[in-house]
C-alpha positions as a LaTeX table, in Angstrom:
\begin{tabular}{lrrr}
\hline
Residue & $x$ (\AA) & $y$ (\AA) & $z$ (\AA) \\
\hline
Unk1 & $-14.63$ & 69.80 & 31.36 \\
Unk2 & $-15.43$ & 67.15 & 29.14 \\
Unk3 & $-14.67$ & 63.67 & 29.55 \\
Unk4 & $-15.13$ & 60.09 & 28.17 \\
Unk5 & $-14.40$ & 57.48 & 30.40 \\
Unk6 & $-11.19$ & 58.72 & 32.43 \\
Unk7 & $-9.72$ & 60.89 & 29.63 \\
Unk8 & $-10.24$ & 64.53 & 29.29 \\
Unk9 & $-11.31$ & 66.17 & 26.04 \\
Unk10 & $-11.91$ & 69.39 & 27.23 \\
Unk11 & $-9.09$ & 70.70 & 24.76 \\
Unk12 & $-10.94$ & 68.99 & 21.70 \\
Unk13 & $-13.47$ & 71.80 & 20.05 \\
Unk14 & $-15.77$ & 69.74 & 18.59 \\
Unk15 & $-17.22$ & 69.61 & 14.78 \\
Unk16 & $-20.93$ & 69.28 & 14.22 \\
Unk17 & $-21.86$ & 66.78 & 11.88 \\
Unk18 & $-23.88$ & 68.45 & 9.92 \\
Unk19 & $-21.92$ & 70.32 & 7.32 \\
Unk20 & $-22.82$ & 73.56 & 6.63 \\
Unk21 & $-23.07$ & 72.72 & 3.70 \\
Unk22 & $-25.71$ & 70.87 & 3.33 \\
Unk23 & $-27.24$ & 72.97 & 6.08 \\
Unk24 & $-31.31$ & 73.54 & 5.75 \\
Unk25 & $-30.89$ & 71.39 & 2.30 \\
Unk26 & $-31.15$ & 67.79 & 3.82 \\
Unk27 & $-34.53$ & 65.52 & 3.04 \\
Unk28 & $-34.48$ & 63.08 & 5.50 \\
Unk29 & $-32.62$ & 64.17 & 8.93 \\
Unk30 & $-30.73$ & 61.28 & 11.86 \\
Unk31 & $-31.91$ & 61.74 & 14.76 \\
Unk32 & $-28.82$ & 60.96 & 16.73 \\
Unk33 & $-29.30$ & 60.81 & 20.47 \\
Unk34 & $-27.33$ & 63.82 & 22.06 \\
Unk35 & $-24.76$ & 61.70 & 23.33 \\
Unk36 & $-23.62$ & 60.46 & 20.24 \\
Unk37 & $-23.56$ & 63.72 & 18.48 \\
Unk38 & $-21.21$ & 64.68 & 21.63 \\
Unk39 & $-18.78$ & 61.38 & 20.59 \\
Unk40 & $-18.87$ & 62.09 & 16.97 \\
Unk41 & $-18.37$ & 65.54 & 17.05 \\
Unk42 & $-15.41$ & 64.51 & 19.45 \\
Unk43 & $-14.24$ & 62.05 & 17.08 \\
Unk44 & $-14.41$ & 63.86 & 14.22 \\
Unk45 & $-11.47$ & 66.11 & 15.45 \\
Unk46 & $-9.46$ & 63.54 & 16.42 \\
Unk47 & $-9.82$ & 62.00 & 13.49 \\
Unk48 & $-8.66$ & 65.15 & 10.94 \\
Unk49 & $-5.92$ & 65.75 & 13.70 \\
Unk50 & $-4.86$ & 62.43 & 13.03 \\
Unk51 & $-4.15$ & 61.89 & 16.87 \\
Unk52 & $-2.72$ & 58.78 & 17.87 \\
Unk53 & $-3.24$ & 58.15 & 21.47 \\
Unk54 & $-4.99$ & 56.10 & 24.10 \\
Unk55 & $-7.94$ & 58.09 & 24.61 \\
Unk56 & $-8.52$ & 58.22 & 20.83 \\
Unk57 & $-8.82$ & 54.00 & 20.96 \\
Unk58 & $-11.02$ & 54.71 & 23.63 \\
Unk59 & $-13.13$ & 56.90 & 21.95 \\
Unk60 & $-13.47$ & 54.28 & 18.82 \\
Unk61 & $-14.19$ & 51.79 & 21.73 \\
Unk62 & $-17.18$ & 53.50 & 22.62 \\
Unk63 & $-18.61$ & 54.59 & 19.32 \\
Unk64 & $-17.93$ & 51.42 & 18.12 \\
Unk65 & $-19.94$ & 49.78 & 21.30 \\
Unk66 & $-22.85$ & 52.18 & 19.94 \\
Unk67 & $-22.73$ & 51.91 & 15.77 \\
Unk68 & $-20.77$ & 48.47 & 15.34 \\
Unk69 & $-21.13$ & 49.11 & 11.31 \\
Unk70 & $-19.19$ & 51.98 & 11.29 \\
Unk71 & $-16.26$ & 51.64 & 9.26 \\
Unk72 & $-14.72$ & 54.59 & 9.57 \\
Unk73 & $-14.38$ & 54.07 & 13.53 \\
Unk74 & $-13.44$ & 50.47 & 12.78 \\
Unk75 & $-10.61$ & 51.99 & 10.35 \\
Unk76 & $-9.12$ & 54.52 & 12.45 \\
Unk77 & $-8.97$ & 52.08 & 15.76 \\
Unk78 & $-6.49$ & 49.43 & 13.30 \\
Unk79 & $-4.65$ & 52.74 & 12.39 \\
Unk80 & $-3.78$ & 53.43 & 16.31 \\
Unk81 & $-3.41$ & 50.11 & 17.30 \\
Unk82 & $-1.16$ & 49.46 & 14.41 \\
Unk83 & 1.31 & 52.78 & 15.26 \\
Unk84 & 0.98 & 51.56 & 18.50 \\
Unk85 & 2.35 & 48.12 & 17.87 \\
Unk86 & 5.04 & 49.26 & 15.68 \\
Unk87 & 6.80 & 51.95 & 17.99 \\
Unk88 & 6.41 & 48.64 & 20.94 \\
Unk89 & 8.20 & 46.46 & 18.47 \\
Unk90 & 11.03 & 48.68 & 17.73 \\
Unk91 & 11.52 & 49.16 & 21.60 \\
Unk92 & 11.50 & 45.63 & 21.88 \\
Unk93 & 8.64 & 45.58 & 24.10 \\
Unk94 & 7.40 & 42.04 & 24.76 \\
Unk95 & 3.77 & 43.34 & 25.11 \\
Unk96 & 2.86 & 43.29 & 21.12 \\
Unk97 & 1.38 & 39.59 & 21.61 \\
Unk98 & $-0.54$ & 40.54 & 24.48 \\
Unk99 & $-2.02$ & 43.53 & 23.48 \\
Unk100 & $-3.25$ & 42.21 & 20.28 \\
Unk101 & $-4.46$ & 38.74 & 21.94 \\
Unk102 & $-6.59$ & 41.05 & 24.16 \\
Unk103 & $-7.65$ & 42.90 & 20.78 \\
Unk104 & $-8.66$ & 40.29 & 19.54 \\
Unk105 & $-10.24$ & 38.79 & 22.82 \\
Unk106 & $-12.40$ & 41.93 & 22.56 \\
Unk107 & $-13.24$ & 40.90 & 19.20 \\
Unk108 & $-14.28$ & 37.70 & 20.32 \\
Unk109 & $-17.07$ & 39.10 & 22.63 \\
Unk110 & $-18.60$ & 41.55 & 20.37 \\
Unk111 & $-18.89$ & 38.58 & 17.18 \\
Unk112 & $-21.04$ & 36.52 & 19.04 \\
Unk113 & $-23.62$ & 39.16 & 19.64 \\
Unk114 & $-22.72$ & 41.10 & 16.10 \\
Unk115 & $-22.18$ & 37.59 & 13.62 \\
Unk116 & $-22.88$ & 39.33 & 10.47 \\
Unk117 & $-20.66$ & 42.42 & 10.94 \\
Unk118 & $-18.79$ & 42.62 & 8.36 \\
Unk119 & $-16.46$ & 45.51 & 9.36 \\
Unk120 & $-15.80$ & 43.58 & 12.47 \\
Unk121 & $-14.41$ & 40.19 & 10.74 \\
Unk122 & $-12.51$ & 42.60 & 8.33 \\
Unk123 & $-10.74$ & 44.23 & 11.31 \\
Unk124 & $-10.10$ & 40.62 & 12.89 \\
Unk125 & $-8.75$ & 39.88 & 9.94 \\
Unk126 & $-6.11$ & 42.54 & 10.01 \\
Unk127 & $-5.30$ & 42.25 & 13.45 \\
Unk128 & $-4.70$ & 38.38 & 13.35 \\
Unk129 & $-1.76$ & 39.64 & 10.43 \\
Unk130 & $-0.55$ & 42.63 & 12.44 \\
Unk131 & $-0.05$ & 39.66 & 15.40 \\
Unk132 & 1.81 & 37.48 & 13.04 \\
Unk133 & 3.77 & 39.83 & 11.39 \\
Unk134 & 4.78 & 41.70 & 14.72 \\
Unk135 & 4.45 & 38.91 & 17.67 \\
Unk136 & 5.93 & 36.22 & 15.77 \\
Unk137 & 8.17 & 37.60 & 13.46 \\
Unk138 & 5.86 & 36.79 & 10.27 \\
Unk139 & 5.63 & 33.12 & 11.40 \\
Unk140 & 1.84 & 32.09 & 10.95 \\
Unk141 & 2.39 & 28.68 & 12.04 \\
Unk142 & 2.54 & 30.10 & 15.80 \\
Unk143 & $-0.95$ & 31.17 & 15.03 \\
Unk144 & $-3.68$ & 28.39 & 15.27 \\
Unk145 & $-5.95$ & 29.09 & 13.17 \\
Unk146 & $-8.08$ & 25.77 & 14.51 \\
Unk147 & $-7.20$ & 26.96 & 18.40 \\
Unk148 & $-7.93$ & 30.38 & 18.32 \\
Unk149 & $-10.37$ & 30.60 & 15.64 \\
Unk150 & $-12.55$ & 27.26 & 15.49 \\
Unk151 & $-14.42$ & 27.91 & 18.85 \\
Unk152 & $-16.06$ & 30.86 & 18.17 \\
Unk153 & $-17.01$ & 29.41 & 14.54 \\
Unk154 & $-18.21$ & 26.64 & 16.22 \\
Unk155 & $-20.41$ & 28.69 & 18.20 \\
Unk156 & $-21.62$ & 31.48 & 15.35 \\
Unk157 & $-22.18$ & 28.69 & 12.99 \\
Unk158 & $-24.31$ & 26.29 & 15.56 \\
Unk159 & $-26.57$ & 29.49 & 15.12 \\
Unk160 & $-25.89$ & 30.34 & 11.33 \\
Unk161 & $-24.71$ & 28.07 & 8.57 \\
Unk162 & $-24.12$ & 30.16 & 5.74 \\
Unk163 & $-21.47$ & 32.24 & 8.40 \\
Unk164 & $-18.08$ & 31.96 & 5.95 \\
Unk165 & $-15.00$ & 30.40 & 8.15 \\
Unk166 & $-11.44$ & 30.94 & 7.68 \\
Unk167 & $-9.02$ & 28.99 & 5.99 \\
Unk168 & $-9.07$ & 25.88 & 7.84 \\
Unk169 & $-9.80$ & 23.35 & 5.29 \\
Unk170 & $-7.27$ & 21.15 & 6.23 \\
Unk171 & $-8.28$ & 20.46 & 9.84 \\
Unk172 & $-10.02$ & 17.13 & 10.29 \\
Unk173 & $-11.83$ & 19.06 & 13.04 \\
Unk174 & $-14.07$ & 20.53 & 10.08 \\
Unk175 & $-15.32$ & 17.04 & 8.77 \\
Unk176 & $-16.24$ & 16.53 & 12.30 \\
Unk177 & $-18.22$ & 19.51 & 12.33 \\
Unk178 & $-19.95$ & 18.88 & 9.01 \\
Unk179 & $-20.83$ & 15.32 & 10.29 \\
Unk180 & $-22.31$ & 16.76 & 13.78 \\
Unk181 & $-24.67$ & 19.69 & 11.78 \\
Unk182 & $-25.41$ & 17.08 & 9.07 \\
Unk183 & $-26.48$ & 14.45 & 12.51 \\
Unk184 & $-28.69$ & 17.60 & 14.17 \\
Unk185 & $-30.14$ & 18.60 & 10.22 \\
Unk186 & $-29.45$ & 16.18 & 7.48 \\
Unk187 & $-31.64$ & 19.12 & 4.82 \\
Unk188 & $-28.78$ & 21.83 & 5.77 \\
Unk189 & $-27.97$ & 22.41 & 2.64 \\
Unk190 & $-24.77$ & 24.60 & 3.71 \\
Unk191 & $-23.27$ & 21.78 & 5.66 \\
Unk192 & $-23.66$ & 19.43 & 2.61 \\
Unk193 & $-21.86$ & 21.65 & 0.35 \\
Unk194 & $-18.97$ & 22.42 & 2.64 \\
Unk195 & $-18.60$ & 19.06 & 3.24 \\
Unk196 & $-18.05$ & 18.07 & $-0.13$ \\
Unk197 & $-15.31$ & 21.41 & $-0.61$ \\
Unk198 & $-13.42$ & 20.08 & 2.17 \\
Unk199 & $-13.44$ & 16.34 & 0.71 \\
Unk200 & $-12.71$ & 17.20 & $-3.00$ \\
Unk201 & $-11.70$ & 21.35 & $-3.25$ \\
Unk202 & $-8.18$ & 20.11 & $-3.51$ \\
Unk203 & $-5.92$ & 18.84 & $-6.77$ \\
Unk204 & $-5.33$ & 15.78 & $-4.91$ \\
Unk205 & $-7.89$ & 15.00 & $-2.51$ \\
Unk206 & $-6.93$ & 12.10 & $-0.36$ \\
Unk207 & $-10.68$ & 10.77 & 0.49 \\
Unk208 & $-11.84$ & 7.42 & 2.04 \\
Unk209 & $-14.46$ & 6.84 & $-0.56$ \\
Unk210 & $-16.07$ & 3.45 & 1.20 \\
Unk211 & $-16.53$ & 5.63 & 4.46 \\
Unk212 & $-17.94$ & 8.33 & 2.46 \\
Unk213 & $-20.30$ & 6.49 & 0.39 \\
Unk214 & $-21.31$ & 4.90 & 3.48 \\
Unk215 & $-22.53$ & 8.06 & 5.36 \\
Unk216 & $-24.43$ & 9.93 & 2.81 \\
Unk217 & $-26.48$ & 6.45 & 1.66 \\
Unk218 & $-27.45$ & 6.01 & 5.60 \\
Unk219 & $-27.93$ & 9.96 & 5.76 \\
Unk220 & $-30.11$ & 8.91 & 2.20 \\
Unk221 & $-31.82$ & 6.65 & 4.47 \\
Unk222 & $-33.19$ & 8.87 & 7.07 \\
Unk223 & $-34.45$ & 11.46 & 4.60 \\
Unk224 & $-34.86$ & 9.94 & 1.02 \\
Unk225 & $-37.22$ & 12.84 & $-0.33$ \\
Unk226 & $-33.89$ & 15.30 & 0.89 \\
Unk227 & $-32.47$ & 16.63 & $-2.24$ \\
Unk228 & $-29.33$ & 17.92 & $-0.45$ \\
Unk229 & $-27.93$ & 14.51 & 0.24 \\
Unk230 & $-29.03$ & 13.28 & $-3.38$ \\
Unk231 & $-27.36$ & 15.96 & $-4.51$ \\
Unk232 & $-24.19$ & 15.03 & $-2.07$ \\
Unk233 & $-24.02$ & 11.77 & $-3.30$ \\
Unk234 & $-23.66$ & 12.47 & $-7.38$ \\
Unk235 & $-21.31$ & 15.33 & $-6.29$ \\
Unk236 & $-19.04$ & 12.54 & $-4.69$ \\
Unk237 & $-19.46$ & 10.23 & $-7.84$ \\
Unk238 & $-18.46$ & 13.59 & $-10.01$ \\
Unk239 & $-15.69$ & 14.05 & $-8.27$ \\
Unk240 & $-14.06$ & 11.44 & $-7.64$ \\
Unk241 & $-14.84$ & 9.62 & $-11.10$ \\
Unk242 & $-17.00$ & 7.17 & $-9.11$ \\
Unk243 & $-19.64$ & 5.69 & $-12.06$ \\
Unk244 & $-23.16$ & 6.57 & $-10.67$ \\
Unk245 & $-24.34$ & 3.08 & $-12.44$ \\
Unk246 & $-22.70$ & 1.37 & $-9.50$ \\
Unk247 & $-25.45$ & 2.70 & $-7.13$ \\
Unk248 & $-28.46$ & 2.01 & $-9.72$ \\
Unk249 & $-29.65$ & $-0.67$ & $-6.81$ \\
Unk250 & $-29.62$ & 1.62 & $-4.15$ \\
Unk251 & $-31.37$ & 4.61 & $-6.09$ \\
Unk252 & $-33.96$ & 2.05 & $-7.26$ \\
Unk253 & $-34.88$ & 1.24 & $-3.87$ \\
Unk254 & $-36.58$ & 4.56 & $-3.18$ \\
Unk255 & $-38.38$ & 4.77 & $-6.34$ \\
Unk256 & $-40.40$ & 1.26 & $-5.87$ \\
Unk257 & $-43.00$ & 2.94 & $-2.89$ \\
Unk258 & $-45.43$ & 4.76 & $-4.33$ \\
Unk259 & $-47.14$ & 6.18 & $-1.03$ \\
Unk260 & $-43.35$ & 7.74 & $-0.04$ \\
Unk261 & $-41.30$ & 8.15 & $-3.53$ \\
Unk262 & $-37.93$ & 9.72 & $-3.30$ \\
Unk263 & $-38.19$ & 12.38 & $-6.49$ \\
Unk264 & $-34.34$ & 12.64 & $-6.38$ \\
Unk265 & $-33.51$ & 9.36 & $-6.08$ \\
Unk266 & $-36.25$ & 9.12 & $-9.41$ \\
Unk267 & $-34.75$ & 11.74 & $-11.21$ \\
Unk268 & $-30.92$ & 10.19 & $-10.62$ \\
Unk269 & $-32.28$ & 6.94 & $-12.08$ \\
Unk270 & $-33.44$ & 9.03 & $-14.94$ \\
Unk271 & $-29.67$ & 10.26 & $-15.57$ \\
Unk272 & $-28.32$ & 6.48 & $-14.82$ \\
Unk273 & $-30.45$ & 5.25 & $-18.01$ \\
Unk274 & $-29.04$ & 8.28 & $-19.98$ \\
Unk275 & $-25.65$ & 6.62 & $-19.12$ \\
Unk276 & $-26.55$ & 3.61 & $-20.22$ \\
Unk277 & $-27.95$ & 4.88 & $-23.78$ \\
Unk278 & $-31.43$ & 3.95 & $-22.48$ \\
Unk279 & $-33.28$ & 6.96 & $-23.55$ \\
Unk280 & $-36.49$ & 5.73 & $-24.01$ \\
Unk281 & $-36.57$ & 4.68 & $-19.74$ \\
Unk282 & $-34.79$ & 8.31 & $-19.33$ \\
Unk283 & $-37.68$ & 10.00 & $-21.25$ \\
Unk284 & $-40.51$ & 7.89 & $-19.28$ \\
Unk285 & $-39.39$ & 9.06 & $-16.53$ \\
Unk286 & $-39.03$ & 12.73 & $-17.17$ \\
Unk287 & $-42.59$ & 12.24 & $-18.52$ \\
Unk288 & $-43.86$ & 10.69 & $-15.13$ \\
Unk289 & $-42.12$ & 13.58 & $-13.34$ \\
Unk290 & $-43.68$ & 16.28 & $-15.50$ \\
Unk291 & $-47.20$ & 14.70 & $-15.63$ \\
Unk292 & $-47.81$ & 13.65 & $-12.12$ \\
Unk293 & $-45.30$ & 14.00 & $-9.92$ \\
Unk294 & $-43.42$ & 16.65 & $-10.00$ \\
Unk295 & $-46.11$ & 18.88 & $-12.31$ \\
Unk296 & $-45.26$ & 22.27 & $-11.01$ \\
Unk297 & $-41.45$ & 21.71 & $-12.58$ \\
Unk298 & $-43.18$ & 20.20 & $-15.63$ \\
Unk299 & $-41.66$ & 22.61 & $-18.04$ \\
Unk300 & $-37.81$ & 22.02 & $-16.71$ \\
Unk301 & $-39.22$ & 18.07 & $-17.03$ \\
Unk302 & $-39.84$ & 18.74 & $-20.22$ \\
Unk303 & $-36.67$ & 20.48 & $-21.28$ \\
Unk304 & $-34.65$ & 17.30 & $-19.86$ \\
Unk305 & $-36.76$ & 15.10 & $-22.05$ \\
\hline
\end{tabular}
């Protein structure tokens, strides 16, 4: 008899995965351990069959616990959970919200050990909406995005920056982030540039520009050769219509030491002069940058000039 767990199979004839086909013909063979060939092969039935049961979510439990990438398995597990759900809901059982919360618990576990899965954050993604369209009556307010979501993005992206969040923009709990990965790195590039999307990727941004302008010229200040926060600091003035002329002080500061010049801050006094019509300073400078110190760029130097 065969069995998976505590559900029997033993009616399930099972499909090779090799089609015959392409039997004798293939270049380059998987060697899949026995016991996966025994799943798939399994699976493969089910999955024709169409069967919608609990041992079939098993099975995609399993598999999945073996080949995390396989969308397919990913696919047909939403399918079951999804019929279930619906025939619950029309029976007015009150377990939707649970069963899905535990889904999604499940979810929760596996991330953390599989962060750049993509199939996985596409199937959280459709079982957050199956929970909101099903628990709470299409309601997504009852869902907290910043509750349920922020702790394990707060985990994944302590470990990986460039990991993509969800769409909470609007929680001040972001900014806070930004400022604690910008505290622990002030070069992470990432957390610079999300920053400024959550100040400024509105119509109407609402921004404490003082408080702003304040933290990236002390960030500045503990790394002045750190293009990221150069960067950061013309993409505020950009933005928010700020003149960079009114920080032509400041900039000059970090171009006056010659034994630890700031090449950003140089090259932002460069575009400062070309504000001011002063092309002849703006041109000197490019010329400085191209000839001594920035020579390996000299051709983009000379472009500007």
């Amino acid at each position: 008899m065969r069995t998976f767990g505590n559900y029997d199979f033993s009616d399930v004839e099972p499909i090779p995965l090799e089609s015959p086909r392409t039997e004798g013909s293939t270049v380059c063979k998987i060697l899949y351990s026995n016991e996966f060939r025994e799943l798939m092969s399994c699976m493969k039935v089910l999955m024709m069959k169409n069967e919608i049961s609990e041992r079939a979510l098993y099975l995609t439990y399993v598999i999945i616990h073996k080949v995390s990438a396989h969308y397919s398995i990913w696919q047909y597990r939403y399918h079951i959970l999804q019929h279930f759900v619906e025939q619950r809901k029309k029976e007015n059982n009150e377990s939707v919200v649970q069963v899905l919360q535990e889904e999604l618990q499940e979810c929760s576990k596996m991330v953390l050990n599989i962060q750049k899965n993509y199939q996985i954050w596409h199937y959280r993604h459709l079982i957050i909406e199956l929970l909101i369209k099903y628990g709470y009556d299409g309601d997504a307010r009852k869902y907290s995005l910043e509750k349920e979501e922020y702790p394990i993005l707060s985990i994944m992206l302590t470990k990986d920056e460039k990991i993509i969040t969800f769409n909470i923009y609007d929680s001040p709990t972001e900014l806070t982030f930004t400022t604690n990965m910008l505290k622990n790195d002030v070069r992470n590039n990432s957390a610079w540039s999300f920053r400024l999307f959550l100040l400024f990727g509105y119509d109407k941004p609402s921004v404490d520009l003082k408080s702003e302008f304040d933290f990236v010229k002390k960030q500045i200040k503990r790394s002045p050769t750190n293009p990221s926060s150069w960067n950061y600091l013309r993409g505020i003035c950009d933005n928010s219509g700020t003149s960079l002329c009114k920080f032509k002080q400041f900039i000059s500061s970090f171009t006056e030491n010659d034994e630890n010049i700031s090449i950003p801050a140089i090259e932002l006094l460069a575009v400062i002069y070309i504000k001011e019509n002063d092309w002849e300073k703006a041109n000197g400078i490019y010329g400085l940058l191209a000839d001594k110190l920035d020579p390996i760029r000299s051709n983009y130097w000379n472009f500007k000039s």
